[in-house]
N, C-alpha and C positions, 0 to 999 in steps of 0.2 A: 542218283539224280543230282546230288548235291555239286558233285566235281566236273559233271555236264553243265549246270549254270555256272559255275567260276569257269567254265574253259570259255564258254560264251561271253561272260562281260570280260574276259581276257581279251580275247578277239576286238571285242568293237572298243574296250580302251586302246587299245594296238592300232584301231582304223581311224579312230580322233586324233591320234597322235601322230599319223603320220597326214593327217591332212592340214593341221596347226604347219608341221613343220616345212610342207608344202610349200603353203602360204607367205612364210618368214622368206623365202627365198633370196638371193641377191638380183634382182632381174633388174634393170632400167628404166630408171623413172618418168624420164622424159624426153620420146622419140619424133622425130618426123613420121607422117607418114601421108601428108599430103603437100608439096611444097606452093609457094605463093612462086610465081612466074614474073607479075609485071613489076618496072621500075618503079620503087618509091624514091621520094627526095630523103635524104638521110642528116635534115633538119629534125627529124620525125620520131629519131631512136636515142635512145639514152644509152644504153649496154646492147652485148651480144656476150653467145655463151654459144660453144658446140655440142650437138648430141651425145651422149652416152655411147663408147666404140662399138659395146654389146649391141648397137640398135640396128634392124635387117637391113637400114641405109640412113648413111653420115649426112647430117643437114646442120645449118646453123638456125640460131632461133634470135632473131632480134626481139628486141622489146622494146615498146614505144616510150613516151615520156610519160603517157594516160595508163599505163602500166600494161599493157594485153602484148600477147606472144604471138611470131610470125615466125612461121620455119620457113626459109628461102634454101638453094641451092648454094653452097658455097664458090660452086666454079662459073658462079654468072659475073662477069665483068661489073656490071652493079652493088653485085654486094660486096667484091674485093675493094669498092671503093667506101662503102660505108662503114666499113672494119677499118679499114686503115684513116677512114676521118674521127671514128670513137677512138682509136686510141691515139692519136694523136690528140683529142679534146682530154683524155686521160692523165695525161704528161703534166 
């Protein structure tokens, strides 16, 4: 009786442990997964930062002066312009 309850709390400390280690994983923190479409004026953004490569589709995420995140599409002609006015306000 005795080595049937140690086989069993063997087992379910085996089952926490591999759901902790689960958990730890390295997965990506901060993906697109809905992007913004229309033109903003890019008066409007203070930085940009691109998605994690890991993520199932590449977006940039600007971020306004008021602080809040905006994932746009990087190959919209709009946004190739608001990138290249932050870092040129960067320099």
């Amino acid at each position: 009786m005795k080595a049937a309850n140690i086989l069993l709390l063997c087992m379910l400390g085996a089952a926490l442990l591999s759901t902790v280690l689960c958990n730890s994983g390295n997965m990506p923190v901060d993906c697109c997964f809905d992007l913004f479409k229309y033109r903003m004026d890019k008066n409007l953004f203070s930085s940009y930062y691109k998605t994690d490569p890991r993520c199932s589709s590449s977006g940039i995420v600007l971020t306004t002066k008021k602080g809040r995140s905006i994932c746009v599409d990087a190959q919209q002609h709009w946004v190739k312009t608001i990138i290249d006015f932050l870092q040129k306000k960067s320099r």
